[in-house]
N, C-alpha and C positions, 0 to 999 in steps of 0.2 A: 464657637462659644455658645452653648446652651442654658438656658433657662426655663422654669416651670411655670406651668400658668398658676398666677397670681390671684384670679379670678378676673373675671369680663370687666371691659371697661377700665383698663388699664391704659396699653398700646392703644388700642380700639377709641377709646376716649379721643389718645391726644389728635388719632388722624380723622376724628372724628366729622369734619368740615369736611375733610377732601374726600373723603368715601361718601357723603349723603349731600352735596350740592344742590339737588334739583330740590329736598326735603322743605325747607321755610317757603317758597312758594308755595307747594304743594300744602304744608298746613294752613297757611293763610287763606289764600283761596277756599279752605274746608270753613275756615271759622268764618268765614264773611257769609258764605252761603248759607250757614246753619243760626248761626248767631244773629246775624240781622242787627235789627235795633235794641238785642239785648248787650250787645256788645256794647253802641253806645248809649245806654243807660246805664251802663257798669261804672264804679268808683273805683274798686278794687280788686285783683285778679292774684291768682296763685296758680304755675305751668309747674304742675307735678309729674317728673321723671322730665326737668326742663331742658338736659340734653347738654348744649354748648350756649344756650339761653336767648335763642332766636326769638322764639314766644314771647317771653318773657320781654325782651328788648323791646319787641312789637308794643307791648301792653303799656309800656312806661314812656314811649314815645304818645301813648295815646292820651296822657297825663292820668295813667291809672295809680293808684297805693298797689305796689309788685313785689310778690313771694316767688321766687323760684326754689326748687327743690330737687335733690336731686343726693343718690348716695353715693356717685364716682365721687371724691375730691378732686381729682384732674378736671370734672367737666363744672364743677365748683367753682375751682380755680381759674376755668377758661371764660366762664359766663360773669364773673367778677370783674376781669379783664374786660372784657367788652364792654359790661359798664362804666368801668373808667373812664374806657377809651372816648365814648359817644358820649359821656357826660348826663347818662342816667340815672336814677335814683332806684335801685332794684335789689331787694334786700336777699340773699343767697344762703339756702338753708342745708348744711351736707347733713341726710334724717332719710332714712329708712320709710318708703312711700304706708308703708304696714304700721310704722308708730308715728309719725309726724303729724305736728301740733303746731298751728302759728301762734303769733300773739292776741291776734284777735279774728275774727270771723270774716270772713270775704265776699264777694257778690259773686262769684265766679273762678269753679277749679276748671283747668282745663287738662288732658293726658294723652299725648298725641303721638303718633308715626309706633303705633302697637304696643304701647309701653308695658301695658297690662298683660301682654302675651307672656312678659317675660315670667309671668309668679307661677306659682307653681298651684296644684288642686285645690287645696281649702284656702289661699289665701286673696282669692277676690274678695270674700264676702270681708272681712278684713280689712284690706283696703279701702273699699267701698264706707264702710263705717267711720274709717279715717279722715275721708274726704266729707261725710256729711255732718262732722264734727266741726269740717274747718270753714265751712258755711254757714252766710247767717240763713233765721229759716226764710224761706223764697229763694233761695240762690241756686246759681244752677252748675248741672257738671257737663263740659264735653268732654267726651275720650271717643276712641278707636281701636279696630281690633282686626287682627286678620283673622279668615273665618277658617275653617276646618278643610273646605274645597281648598284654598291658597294653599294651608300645610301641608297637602297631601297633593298637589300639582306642581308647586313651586319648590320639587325637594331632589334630590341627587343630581344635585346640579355644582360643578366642581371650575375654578372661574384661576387664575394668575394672573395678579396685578403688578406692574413694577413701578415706581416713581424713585427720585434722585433720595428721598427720605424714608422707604422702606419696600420692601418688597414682602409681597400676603399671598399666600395661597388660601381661597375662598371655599368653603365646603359645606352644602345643605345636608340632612340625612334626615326623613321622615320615620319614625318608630309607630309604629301601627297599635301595638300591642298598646303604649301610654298615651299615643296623641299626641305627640310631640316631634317637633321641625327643630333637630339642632343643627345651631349655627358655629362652625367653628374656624377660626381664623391659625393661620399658618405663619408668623411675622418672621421677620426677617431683618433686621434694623442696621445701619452699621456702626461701630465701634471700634473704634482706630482705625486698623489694618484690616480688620476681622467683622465675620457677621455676628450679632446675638439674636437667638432664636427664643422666642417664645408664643404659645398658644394660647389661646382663649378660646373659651364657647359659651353662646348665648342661648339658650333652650326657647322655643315659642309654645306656647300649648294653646290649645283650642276648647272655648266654651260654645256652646247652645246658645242660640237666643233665649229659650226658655231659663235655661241654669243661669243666665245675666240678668232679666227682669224678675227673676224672684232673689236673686243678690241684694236686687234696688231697692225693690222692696220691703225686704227685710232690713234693708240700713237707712231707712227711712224717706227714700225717695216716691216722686209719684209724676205723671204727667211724662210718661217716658216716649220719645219719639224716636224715631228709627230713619237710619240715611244711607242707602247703598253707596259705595265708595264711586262709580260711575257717576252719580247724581252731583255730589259736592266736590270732587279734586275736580284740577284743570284736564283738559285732555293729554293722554299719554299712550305712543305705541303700547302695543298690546295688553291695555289694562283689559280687564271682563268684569264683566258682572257677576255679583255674591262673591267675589274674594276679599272686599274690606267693609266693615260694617262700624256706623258712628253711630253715636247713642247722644241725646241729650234727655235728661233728668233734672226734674226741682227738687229741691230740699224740702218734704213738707214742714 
């Protein structure tokens, strides 16, 4: 049984816990390190491209006001869920990271585990103006990004996973020419008697330091600090140094 891809974040969505496990520690430990005492000075937070709403969960456990965002409806739906479940207050927004608008302004965007990789050439500066829309002024932004070394080391690399709930074959492909590390998934699910197959792929692209702080700039940030991924995750075999780069920005 064969099927088309649907676009990213479909399959990928639902298994989305089981494929990235080690992921909420590893952002946690970024934001404690980076954040500091702005975290708790924070009232209200919004985790845009929130995932399965780990952040998100994090921040309302912290007795924060909580926006998550996010344009899967599966990871919508899965982050809703989990509020229930733990009996959180986190209000769950399915909006397009490029036009989303809260109700009101927040102390703190956060965009984490490369989310921003995924846009494509003119739409950082875009998003960027979106997020300093949804802050009040002072407020700040943390994100993440994989740097252009990663796209271009961490690529033709071809991986088979099985579990009793689906089976993927995993695929890097580096393009030179665009700058671009896509990611394409091979699923394999089952259905009755039968398998149904369908793909997805997730594109990364890579910006400059310099092409990011004049994005910030121009969408009116200022006070931009810079964090080598070595510096703020926890320790991890073969992480290196210059392959992930965090950024924190105020809102002037």
């Amino acid at each position: 049984m064969k099927n088309a891809s649907s676009g990213p974040y479909t399959l990928l969505a639902e298994f989305y816990d089981r494929l990235t496990q080690s992921v909420p520690r590893m952002n946690r430990h970024a934001r404690g390190k980076i954040l500091g005492k702005l975290l708790a000075e924070a009232r209200s937070a919004c985790d845009l491209g929130c995932g399965t709403g780990e952040t998100a969960l994090d921040f309302a456990r912290r007795g924060l006001k909580v926006y998550a965002v996010d344009l899967s409806p599966t990871l919508c739906r899965i982050t809703r869920q989990k509020a229930r479940r733990d009996h959180l207050t986190v209000r769950v927004l399915c909006a397009d990271m490029r036009r989303f608008r809260l109700p009101r302004p927040v102390d703190l965007v956060t965009c984490e585990f490369a989310a921003l990789n995924h846009l494509r050439n003119l739409e950082l500066a875009t998003v960027l103006r979106a997020v300093a829309r949804a802050l009040r002024p002072g407020g700040w932004f943390l994100f993440d990004l994989n740097t252009l070394r990663s796209l271009k080391e961490q690529s033709n690399i071809t991986e088979w996973m099985e579990t009793p709930q689906y089976k993927v074959l995993f695929r890097s492909r580096y393009h030179a020419r665009r700058r671009i590390n896509t990611i394409s998934f091979d699923w394999f699910v089952p259905a009755g008697r039968l398998w149904r197959y369908q793909k997805e792929s997730v594109p990364h692209i890579a910006w400059s330091d310099r092409a990011i702080r004049r994005a910030l700039s121009q969408a009116g940030f200022r006070r931009v600090r810079f964090f080598d991924g070595m510096d703020v995750r926890p320790p991890m075999p073969g992480a290196k140094r210059g392959y992930d780069s965090y950024y924190l920005a105020q809102r002037r």
